[in-house]
DOROZA-935860 format. One record per residue (C-alpha): chain; residue number from 0; x, y, z. Coordinates in Angstrom, 2 decimals. Example, Ala and Ser with C-alpha at 12.3 -4.5 7.8 and 13.67 -1.06 7.14 Angstrom:
2
<mardo 'A',0,<12.30,-4.50,7.80>>,
<mardo 'A',1,<13.67,-1.06,7.14>>,
***
This chain:
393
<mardo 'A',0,<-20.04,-24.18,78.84>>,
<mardo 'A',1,<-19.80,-21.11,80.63>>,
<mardo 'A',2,<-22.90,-18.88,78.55>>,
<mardo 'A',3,<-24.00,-16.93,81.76>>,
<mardo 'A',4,<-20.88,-15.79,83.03>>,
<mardo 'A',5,<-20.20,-14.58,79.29>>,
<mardo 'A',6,<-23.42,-13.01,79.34>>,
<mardo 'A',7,<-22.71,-11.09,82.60>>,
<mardo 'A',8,<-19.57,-9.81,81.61>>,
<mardo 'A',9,<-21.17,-8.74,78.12>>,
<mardo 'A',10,<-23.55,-7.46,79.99>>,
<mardo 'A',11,<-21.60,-5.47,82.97>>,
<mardo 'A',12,<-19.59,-3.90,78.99>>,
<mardo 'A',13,<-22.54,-2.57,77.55>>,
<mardo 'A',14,<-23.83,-1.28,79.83>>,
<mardo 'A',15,<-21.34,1.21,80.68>>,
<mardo 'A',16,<-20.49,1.72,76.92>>,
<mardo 'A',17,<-24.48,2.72,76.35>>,
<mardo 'A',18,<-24.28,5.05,78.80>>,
<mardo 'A',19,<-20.90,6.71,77.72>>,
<mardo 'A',20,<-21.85,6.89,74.15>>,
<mardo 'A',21,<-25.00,8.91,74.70>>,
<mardo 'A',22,<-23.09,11.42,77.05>>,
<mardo 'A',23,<-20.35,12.16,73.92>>,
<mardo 'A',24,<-22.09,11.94,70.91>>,
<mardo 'A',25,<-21.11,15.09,68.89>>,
<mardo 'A',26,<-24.60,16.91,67.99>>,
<mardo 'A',27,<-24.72,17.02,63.61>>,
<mardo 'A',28,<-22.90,12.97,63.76>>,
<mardo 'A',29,<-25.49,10.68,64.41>>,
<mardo 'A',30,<-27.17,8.51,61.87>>,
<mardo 'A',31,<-30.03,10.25,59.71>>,
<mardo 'A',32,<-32.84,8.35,59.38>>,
<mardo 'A',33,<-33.82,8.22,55.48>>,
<mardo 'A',34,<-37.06,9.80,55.05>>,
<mardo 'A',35,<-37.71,8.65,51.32>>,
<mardo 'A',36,<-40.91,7.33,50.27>>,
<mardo 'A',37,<-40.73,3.25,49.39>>,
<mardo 'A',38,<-41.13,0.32,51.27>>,
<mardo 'A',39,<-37.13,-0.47,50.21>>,
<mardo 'A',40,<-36.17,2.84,51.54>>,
<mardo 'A',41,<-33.83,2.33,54.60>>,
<mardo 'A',42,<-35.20,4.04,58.26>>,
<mardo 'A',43,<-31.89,4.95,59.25>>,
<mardo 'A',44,<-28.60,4.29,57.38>>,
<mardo 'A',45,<-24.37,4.88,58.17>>,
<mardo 'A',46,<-22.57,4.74,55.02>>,
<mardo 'A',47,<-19.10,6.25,56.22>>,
<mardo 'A',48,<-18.85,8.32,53.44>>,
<mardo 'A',49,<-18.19,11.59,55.33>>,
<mardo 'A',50,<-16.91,10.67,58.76>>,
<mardo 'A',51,<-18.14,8.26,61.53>>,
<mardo 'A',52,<-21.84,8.56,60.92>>,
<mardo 'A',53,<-22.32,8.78,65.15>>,
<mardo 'A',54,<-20.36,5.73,65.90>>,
<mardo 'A',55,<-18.60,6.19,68.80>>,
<mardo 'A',56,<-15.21,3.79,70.04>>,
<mardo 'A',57,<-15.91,2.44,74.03>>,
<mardo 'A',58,<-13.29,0.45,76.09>>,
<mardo 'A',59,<-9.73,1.67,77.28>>,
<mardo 'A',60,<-7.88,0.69,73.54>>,
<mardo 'A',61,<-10.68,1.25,71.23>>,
<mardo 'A',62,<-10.25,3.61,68.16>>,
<mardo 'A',63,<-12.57,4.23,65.47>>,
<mardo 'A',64,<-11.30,5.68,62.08>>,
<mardo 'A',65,<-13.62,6.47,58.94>>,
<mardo 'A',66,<-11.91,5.79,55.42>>,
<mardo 'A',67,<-13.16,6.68,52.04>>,
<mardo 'A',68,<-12.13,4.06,49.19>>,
<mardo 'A',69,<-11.50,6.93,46.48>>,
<mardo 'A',70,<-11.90,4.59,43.77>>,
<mardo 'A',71,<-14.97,2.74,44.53>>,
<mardo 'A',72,<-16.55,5.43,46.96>>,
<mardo 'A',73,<-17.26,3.16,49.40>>,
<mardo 'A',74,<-16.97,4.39,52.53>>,
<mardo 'A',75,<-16.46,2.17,55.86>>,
<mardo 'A',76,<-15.55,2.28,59.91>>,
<mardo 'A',77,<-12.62,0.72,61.53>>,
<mardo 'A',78,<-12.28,-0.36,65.03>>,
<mardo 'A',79,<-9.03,-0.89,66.30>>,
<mardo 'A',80,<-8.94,-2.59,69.79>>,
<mardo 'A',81,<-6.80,-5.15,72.31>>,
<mardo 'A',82,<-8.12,-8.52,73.33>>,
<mardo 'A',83,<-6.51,-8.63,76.60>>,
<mardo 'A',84,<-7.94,-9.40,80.70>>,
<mardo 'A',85,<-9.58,-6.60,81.40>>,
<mardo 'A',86,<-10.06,-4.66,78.36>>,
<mardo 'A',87,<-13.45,-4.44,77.30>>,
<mardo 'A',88,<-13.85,-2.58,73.69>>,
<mardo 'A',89,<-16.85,-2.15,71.30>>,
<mardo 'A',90,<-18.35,0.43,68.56>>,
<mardo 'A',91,<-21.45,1.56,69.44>>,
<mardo 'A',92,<-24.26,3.93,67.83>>,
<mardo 'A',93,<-26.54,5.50,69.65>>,
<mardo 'A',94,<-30.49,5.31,68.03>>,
<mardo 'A',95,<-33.32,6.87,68.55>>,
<mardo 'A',96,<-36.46,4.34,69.41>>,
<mardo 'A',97,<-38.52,6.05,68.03>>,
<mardo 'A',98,<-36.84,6.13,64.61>>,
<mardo 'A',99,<-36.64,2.29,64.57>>,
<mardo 'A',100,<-39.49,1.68,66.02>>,
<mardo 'A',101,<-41.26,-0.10,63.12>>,
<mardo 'A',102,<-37.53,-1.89,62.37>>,
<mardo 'A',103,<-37.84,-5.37,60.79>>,
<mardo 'A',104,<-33.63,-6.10,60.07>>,
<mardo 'A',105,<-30.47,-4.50,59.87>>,
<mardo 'A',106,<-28.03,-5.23,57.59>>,
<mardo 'A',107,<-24.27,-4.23,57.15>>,
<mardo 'A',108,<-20.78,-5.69,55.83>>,
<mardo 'A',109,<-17.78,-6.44,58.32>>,
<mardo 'A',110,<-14.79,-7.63,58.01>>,
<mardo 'A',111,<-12.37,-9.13,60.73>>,
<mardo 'A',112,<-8.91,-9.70,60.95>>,
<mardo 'A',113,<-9.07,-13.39,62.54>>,
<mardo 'A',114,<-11.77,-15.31,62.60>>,
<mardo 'A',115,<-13.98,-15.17,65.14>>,
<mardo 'A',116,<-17.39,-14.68,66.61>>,
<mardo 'A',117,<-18.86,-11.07,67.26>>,
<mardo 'A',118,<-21.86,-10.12,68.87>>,
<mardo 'A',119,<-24.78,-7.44,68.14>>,
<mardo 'A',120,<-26.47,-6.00,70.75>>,
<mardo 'A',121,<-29.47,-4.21,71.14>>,
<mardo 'A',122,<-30.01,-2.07,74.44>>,
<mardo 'A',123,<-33.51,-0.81,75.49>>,
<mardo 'A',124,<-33.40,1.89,78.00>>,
<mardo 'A',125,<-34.25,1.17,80.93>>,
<mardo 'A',126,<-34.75,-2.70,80.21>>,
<mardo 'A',127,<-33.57,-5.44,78.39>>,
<mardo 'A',128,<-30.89,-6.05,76.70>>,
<mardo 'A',129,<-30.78,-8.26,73.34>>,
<mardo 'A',130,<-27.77,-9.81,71.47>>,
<mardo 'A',131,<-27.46,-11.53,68.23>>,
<mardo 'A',132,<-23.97,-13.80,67.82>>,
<mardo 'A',133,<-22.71,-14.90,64.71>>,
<mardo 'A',134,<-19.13,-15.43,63.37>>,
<mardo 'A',135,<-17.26,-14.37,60.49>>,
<mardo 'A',136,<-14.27,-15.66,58.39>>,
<mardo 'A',137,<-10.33,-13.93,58.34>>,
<mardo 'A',138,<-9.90,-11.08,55.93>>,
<mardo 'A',139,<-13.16,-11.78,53.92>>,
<mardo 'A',140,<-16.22,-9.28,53.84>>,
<mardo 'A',141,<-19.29,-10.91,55.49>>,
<mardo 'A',142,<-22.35,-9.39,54.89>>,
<mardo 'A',143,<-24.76,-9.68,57.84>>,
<mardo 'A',144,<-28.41,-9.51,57.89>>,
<mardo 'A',145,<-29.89,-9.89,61.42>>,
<mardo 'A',146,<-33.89,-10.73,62.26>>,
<mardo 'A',147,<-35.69,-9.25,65.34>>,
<mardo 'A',148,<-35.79,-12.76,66.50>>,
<mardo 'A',149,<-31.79,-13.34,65.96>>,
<mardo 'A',150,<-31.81,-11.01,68.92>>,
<mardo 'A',151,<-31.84,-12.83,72.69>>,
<mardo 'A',152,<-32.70,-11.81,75.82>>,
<mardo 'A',153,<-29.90,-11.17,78.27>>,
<mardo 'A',154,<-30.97,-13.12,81.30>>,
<mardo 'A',155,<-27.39,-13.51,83.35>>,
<mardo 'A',156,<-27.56,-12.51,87.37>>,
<mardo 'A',157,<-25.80,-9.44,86.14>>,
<mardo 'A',158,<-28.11,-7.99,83.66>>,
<mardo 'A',159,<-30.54,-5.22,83.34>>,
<mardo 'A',160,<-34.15,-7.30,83.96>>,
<mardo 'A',161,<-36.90,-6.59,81.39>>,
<mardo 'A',162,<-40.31,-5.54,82.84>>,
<mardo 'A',163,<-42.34,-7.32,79.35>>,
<mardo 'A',164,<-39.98,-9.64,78.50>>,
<mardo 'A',165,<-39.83,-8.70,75.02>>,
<mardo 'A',166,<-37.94,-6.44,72.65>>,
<mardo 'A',167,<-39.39,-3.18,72.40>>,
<mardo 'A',168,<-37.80,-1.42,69.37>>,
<mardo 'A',169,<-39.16,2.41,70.95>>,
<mardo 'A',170,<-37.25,1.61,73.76>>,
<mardo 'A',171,<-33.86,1.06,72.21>>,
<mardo 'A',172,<-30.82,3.44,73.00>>,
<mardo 'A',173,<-28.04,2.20,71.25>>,
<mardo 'A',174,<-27.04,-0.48,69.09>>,
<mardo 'A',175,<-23.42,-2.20,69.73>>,
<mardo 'A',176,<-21.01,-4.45,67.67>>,
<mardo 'A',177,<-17.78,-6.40,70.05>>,
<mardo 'A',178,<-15.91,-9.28,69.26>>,
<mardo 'A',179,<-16.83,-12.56,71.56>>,
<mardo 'A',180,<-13.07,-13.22,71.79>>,
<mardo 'A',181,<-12.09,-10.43,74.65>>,
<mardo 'A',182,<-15.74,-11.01,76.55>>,
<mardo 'A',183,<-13.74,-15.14,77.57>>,
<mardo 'A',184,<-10.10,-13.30,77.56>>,
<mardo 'A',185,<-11.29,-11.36,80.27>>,
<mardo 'A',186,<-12.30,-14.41,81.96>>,
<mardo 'A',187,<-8.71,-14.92,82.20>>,
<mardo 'A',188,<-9.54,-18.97,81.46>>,
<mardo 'A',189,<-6.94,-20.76,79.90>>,
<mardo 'A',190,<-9.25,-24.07,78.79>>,
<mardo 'A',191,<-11.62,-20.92,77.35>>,
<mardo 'A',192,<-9.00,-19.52,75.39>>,
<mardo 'A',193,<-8.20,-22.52,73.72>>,
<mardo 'A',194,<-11.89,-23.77,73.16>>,
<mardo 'A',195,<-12.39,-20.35,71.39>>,
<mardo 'A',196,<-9.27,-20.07,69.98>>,
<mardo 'A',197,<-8.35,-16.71,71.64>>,
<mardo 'A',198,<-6.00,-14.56,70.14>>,
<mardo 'A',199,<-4.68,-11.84,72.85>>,
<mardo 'A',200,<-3.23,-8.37,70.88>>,
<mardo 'A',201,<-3.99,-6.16,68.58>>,
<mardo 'A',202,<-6.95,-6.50,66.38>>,
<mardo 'A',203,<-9.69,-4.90,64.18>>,
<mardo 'A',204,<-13.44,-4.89,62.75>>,
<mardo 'A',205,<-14.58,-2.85,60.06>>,
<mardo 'A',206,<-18.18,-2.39,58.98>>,
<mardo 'A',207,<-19.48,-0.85,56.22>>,
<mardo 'A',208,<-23.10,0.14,54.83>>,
<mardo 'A',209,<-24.83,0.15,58.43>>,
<mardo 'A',210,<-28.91,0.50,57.47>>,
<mardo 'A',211,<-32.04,-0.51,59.83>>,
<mardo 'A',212,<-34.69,-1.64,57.29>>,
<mardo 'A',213,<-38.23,-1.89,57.96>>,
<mardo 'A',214,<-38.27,-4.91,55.43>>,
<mardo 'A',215,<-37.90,-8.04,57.19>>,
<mardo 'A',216,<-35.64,-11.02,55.84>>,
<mardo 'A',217,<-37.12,-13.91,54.07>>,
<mardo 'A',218,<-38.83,-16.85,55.48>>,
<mardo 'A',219,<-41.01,-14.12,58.01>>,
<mardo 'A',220,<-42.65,-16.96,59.82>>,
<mardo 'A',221,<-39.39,-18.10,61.78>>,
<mardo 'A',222,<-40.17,-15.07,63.34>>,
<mardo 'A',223,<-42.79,-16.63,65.33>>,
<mardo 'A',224,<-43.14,-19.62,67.55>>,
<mardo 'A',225,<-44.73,-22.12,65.61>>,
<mardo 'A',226,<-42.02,-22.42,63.35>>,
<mardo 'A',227,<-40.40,-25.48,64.06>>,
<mardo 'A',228,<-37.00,-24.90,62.47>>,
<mardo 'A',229,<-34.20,-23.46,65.15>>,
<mardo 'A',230,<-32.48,-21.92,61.87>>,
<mardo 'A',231,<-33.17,-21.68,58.55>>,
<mardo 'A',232,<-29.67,-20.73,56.86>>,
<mardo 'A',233,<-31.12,-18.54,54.73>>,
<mardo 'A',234,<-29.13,-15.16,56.14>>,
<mardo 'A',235,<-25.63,-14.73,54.57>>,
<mardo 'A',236,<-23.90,-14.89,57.83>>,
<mardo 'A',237,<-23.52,-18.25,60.28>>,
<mardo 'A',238,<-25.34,-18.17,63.05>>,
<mardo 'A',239,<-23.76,-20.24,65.07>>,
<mardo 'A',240,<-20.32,-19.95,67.95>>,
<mardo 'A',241,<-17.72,-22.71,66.94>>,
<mardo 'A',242,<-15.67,-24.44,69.21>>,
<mardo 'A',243,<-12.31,-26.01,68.83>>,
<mardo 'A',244,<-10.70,-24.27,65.68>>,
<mardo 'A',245,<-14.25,-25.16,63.41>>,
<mardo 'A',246,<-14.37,-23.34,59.99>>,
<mardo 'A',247,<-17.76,-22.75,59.26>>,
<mardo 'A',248,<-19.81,-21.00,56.29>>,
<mardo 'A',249,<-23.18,-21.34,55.00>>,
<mardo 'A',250,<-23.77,-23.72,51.80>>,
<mardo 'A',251,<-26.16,-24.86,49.22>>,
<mardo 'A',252,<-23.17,-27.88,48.16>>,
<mardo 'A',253,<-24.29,-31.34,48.04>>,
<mardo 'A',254,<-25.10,-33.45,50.06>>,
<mardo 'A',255,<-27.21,-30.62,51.32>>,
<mardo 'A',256,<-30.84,-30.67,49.32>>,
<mardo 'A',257,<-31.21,-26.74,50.94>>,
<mardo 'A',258,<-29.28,-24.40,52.18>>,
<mardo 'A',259,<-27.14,-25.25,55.50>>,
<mardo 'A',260,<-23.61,-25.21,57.73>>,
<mardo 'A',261,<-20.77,-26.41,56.80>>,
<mardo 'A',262,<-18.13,-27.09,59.61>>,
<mardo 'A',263,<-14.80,-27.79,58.45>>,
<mardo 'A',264,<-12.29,-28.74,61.68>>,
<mardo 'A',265,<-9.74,-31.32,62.86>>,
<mardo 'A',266,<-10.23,-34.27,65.19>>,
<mardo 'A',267,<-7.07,-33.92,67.46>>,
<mardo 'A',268,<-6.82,-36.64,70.35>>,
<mardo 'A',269,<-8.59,-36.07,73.39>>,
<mardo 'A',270,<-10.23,-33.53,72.20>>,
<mardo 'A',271,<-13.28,-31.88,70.57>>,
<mardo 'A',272,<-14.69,-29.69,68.04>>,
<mardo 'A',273,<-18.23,-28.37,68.04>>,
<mardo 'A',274,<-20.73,-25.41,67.23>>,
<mardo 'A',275,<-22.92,-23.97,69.06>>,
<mardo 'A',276,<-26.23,-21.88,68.36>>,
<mardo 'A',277,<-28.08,-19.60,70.86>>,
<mardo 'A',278,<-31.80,-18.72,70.74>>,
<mardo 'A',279,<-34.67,-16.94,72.38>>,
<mardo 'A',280,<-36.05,-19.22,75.42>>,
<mardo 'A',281,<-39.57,-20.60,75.02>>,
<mardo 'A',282,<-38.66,-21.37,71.26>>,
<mardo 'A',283,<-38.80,-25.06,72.12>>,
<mardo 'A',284,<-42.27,-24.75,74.09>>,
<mardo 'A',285,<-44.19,-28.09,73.87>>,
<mardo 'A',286,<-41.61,-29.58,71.46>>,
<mardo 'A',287,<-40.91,-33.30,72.04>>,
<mardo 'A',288,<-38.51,-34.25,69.60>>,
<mardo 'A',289,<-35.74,-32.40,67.56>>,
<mardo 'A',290,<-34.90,-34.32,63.81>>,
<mardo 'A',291,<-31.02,-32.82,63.10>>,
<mardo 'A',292,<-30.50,-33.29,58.85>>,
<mardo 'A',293,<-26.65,-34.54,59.20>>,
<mardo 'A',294,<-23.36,-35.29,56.74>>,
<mardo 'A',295,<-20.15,-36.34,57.40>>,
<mardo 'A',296,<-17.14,-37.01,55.62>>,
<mardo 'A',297,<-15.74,-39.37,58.12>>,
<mardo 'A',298,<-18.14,-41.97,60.36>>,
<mardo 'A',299,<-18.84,-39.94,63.57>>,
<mardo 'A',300,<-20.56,-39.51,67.18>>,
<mardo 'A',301,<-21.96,-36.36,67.79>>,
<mardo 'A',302,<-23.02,-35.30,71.09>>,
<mardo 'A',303,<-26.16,-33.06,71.13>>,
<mardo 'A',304,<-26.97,-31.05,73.94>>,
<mardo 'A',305,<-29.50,-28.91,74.79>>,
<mardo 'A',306,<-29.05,-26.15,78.00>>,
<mardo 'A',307,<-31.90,-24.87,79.89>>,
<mardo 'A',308,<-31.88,-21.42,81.57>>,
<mardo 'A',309,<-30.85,-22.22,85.44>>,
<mardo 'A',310,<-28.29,-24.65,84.99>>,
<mardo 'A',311,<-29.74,-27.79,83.40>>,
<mardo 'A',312,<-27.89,-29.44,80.60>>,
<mardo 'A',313,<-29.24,-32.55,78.84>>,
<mardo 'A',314,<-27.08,-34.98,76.54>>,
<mardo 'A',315,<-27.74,-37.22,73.73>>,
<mardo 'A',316,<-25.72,-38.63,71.10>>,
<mardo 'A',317,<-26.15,-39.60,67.44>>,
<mardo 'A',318,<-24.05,-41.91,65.87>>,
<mardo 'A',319,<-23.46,-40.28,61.63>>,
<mardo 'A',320,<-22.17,-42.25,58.98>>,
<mardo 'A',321,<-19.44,-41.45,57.01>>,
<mardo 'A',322,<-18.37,-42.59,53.73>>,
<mardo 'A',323,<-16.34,-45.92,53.72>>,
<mardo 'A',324,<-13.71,-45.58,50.53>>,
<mardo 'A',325,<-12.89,-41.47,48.77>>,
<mardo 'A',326,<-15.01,-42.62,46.03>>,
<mardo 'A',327,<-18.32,-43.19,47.83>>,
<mardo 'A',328,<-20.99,-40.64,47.86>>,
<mardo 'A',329,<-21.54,-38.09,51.14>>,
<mardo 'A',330,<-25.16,-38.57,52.31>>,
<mardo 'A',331,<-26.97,-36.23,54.37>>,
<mardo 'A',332,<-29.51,-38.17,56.57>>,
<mardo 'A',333,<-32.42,-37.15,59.09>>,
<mardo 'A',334,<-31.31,-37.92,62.64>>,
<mardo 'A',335,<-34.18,-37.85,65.14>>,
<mardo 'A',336,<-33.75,-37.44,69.26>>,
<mardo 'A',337,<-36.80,-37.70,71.35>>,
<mardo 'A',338,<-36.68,-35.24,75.03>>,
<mardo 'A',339,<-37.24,-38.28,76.74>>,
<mardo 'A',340,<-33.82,-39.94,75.86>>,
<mardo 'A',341,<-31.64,-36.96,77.12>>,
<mardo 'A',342,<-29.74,-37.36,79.99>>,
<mardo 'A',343,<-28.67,-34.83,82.64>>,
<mardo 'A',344,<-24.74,-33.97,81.40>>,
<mardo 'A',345,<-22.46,-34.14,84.67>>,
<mardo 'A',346,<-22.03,-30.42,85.38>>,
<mardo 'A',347,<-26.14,-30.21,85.10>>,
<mardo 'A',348,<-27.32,-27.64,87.35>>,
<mardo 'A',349,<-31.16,-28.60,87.22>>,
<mardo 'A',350,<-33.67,-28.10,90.30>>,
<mardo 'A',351,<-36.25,-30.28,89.25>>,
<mardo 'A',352,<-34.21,-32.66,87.18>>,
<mardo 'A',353,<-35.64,-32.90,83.95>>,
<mardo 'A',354,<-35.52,-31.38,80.86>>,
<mardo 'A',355,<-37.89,-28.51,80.27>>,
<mardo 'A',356,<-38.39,-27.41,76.54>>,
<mardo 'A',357,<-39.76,-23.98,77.81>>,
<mardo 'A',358,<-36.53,-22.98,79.33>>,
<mardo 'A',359,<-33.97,-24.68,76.35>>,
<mardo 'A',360,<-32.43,-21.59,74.89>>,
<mardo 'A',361,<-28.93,-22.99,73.21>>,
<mardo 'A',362,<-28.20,-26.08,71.27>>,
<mardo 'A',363,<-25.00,-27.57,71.34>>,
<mardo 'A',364,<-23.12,-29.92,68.90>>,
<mardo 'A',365,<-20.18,-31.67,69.35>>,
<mardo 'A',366,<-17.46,-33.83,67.33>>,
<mardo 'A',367,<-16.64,-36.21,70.56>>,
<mardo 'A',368,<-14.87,-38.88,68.19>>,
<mardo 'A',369,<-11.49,-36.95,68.81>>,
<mardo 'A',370,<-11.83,-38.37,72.47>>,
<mardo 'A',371,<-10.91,-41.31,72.09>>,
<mardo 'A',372,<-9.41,-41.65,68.50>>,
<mardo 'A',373,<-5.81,-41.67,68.93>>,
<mardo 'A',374,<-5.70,-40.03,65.21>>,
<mardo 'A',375,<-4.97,-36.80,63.87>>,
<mardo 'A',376,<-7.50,-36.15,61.35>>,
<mardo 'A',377,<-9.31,-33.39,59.00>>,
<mardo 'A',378,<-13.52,-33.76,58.92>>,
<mardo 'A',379,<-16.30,-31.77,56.96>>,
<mardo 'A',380,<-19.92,-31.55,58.65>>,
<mardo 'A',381,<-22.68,-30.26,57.28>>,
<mardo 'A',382,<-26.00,-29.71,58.99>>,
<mardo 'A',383,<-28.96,-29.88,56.77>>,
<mardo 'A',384,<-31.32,-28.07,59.52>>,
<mardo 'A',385,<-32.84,-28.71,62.82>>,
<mardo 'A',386,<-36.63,-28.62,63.45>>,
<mardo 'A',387,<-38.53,-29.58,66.30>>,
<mardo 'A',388,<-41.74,-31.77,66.64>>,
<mardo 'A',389,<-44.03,-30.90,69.24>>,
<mardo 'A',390,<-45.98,-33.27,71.47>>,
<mardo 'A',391,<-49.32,-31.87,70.59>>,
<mardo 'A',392,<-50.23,-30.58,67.52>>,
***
């Protein structure tokens, strides 16, 4: 995978779009923080029902245009915008830091028309800059609610370097919603376009209800380190990239016990299908062992990988059962990989060799039975969870 030259170009976007944005916003247009007394009271909230709410359009085909559903009253912000080399678009608000300062989650609806991955991003001034991924189904409203800790740092060659190392909320400048898909169009890769499923043209995202809350999301203590589990499925929105024309959504059907991913793809021959799920570096620290809770229709090998900051990739594989005959039962089972039986992947870029949990900050799973099945043929995964166990308790 090629994560850090994504990054960069990401990066190299935002950048100039943060900048632009604060130069043009229209004074009486930006977002009001709410001022109401009550812990459920937003901090600072966009509903669209008057006109843009401060969002501005960045990139050389974007276009934003506020609607008001007359019937419902709902009001919500469409960007129009061209996937296409070259063409870098976004929507972008510019925020105060010291009006979100005390921010715990923010929370709106979008909808997309293709399915795809977009990407959050948070930009500090003068530092850091922090994005969240997730992906969202075709022509469906997705409601999103995004963590402090769903945020990552930005650590490409290209970007902006952070003096801390953290995300400092009275620092932030703007906050900035693109689609993944023109970030590897620009790339001009045709093996990326495919993998992602690039569609080059016209398209749109439309959000609705933007609010920063100073509530945060259930489950608080994923928020910190000690937390074992690398997600907990319990946001409405998936979390995760897919690869290879994967349907995914987030599920409480057997044979999950909890809540958990569902991946819905084809096997096609010589080929694979896979997901993949960024997070902040150092969440692995000390960890020793990661225990993936997996189902799958049909008998499969998944190959797990985990990629370091630097360059080092490390493989393993897991070998799921399926279900023999239509009429026997899915079972979702605990697979467990110890650190020690990874193996450096051939494009591994690692100075020292070896895998260090420290500097692990994406997990990636593939379908590789497509490789060397012959066979057409339509799977279902599910993934239960993943949690870590750490060498030392």
């Amino acid at each position: 995978m090629q994560s850090r030259a994504v990054q960069r170009r990401i990066g190299a976007c935002f950048a100039i779009a943060t900048g632009a944005v604060l130069l043009v916003v229209t004074p009486g247009r930006s977002a009001s923080a709410d001022t109401t007394v009550g812990a459920k009271a937003p901090i600072l909230m966009t509903d669209f029902t008057k006109d843009e709410g401060g969002w501005q359009a960045i990139g050389p085909t974007a276009k934003v245009t506020q609607t008001l559903d007359t019937t419902t009253g709902q009001g919500s912000l469409k960007l129009d915008y061209t996937i296409a080399k070259d063409a870098l678009n976004a929507m972008i608000l510019p925020v105060s830091g010291s009006t979100i300062s005390e921010a715990k989650s923010f929370r709106f609806s979008v909808k997309s028309d293709q399915a795809t991955a977009l990407i959050a991003v948070l930009q500090e001034k003068g530092g850091g800059r922090y994005n969240a991924i997730f992906s969202v189904p075709r022509d469906k409203w997705q409601d999103v609610a995004l963590r402090l800790s769903d945020f990552t740092l930005a650590e490409g060659a290209g970007d902006p370097k952070d003096p801390d190392g953290k995300l400092d909320l009275d620092q932030i400048e703007g906050f900035g919603i693109a689609d993944m898909g023109q970030f590897f169009a620009t790339m001009d890769d045709a093996n990326l376009k495919t993998l992602f499923g690039i569609k080059p043209g016209p398209h749109s995202i439309t959000i609705s209800t933007f609010s920063v809350r100073g509530e945060p999301l259930n489950n608080t203590s994923f928020e910190g380190k000690v937390n074992p589990y690398l997600d907990t499925f319990l946001e409405p929105q998936v979390g995760w990239i897919g690869l290879g024309g994967v349907q995914m959504s987030v599920t409480s059907e057997k044979p999950l016990t909890n809540r958990g991913l569902k991946a819905v793809y084809y096997r096609v021959s010589g080929k694979f299908a896979g997901i993949i799920r960024p997070f902040n570096r150092g969440r692995l620290t000390g960890a020793d062992k990661l225990t993936i809770n997996v189902a799958s229709v049909l008998p499969a090998t998944l190959l797990v990988q985990l990629e370091e900051r630097g360059g080092g990739k490390y493989n393993a594989t897991i070998a799921v059962d399926g279900r023999k005959t239509d009429s026997d039962p899915i079972v979702a089972k605990d697979y467990t990989l110890s650190f020690a039986d990874f193996k450096p992947a051939d494009d591994s870029k690692d100075s020292n060799g070896k895998l260090d949990s420290d500097q692990v900050y994406q997990v990636l799973i593939l379908d590789i039975t497509g490789m060397v099945d012959s066979a057409t043929t339509a799977n279902t995964l599910w993934i239960g969870s993943l949690r870590t166990t750490s060498a030392t308790p």
